[in-house]
Every structure is written in structure tokens, then in C-alpha cells.
C-alpha positions in Angstrom: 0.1 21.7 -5.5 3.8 21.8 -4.5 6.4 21.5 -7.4 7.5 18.2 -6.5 3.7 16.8 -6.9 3.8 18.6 -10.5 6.8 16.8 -11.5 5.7 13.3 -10.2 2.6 13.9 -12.1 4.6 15.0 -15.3 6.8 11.9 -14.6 3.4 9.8 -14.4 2.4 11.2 -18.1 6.2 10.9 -19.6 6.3 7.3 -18.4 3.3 6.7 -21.1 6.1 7.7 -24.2 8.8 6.1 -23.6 9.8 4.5 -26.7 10.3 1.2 -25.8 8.8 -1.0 -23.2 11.1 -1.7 -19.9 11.6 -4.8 -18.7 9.4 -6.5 -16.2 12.0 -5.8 -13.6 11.7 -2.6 -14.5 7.7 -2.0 -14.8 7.7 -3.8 -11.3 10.0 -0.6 -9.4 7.8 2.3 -11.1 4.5 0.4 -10.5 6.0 0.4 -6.6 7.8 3.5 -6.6 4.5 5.4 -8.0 2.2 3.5 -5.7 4.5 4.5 -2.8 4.6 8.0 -3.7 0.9 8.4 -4.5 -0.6 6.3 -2.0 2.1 5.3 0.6 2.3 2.2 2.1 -0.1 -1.1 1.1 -2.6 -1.7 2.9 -4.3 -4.2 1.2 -3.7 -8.0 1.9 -2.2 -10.3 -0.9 -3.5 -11.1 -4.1 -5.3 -14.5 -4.8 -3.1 -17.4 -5.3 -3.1 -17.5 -8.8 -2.9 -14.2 -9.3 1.0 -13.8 -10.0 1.3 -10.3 -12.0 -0.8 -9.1 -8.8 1.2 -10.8 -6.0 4.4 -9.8 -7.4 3.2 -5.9 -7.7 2.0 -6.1 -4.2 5.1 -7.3 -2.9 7.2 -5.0 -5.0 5.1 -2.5 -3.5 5.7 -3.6 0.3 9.1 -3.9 -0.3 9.3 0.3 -0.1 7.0 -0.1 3.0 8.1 2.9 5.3 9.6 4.9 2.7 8.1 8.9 2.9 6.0 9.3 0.0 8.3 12.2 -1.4 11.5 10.1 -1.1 9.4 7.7 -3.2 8.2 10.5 -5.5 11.8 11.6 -6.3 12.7 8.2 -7.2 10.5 7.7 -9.5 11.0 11.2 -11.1 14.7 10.0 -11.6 14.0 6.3 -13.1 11.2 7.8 -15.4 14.3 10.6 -15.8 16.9 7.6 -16.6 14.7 6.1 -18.7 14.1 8.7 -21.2 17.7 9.6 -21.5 
């Protein structure tokens, strides 16, 4: 496991103790970001209509579409970072 991996997976665990809660905004980019960096990018089709906390995931998630999943990974070890200052 390369040391980038260990820290995205630390990040992953830290993420659960945060304090407080972040703000939808806020859920919505590590949601992506994580999904990027663990999976890279969707593949799935769209959520069903009335399905709005899923649409708006998916789409935060295809909005990183084409992003390498260890640029993804590093961002999301600096907002979980950010967050915990």
C-alpha cells in the first residue's frame, strides 16, 4: 500500500471526528473527492427523479470526471486536513 493510500484512508477515518458537521456544500466535495479517489470516475447513470440527496452526489461526483485518482486523493487529504484545523 503506497503512503499516499495510507493517508487517504487515515483521512477517510479522521473525517468520522470532526467535531462538528460541515455544511452540505461541504459533505457534497468529500463525498466526490473520496469517490473520485477510491473509485475514479462514475460510471453509473443518474439517480431516480425523486431522488435529490442521490442526484446531487452523483453530479458532484461527475463534476471531478477525468481527474487522476491520486490528484483526487490529495485533495481530499487537505479538505479533511482544513477541516480539522
Amino acid at each position: 500500500m503506497t503512503d499516499l493510500r495510507r493517508e487517504f484512508e487515515q483521512a477517510a477515518e479522521d473525517v468520522k471526528r470532526l467535531g462538528t458537521r460541515p455544511d452540505n456544500d461541504t459533505l457534497l466535495k468529500l463525498y466526490a473527492l473520496y469517490k473520485q479517489g477510491s473509485q475514479g470516475d462514475v460510471r453509473s447513470g443518474l439517480p431516480g427523479f425523486f431522488d435529490f440527496v442521490g442526484t446531487a452526489k452523483h453530479e458532484a461526483w461527475a463534476q471531478l470526471s477525468g481527474i487522476p485518482r491520486e490528484e483526487a486523493m490529495r485533495r481530499y487529504i487537505a479538505l479533511v486536513r482544513q477541516l480539522l484545523a
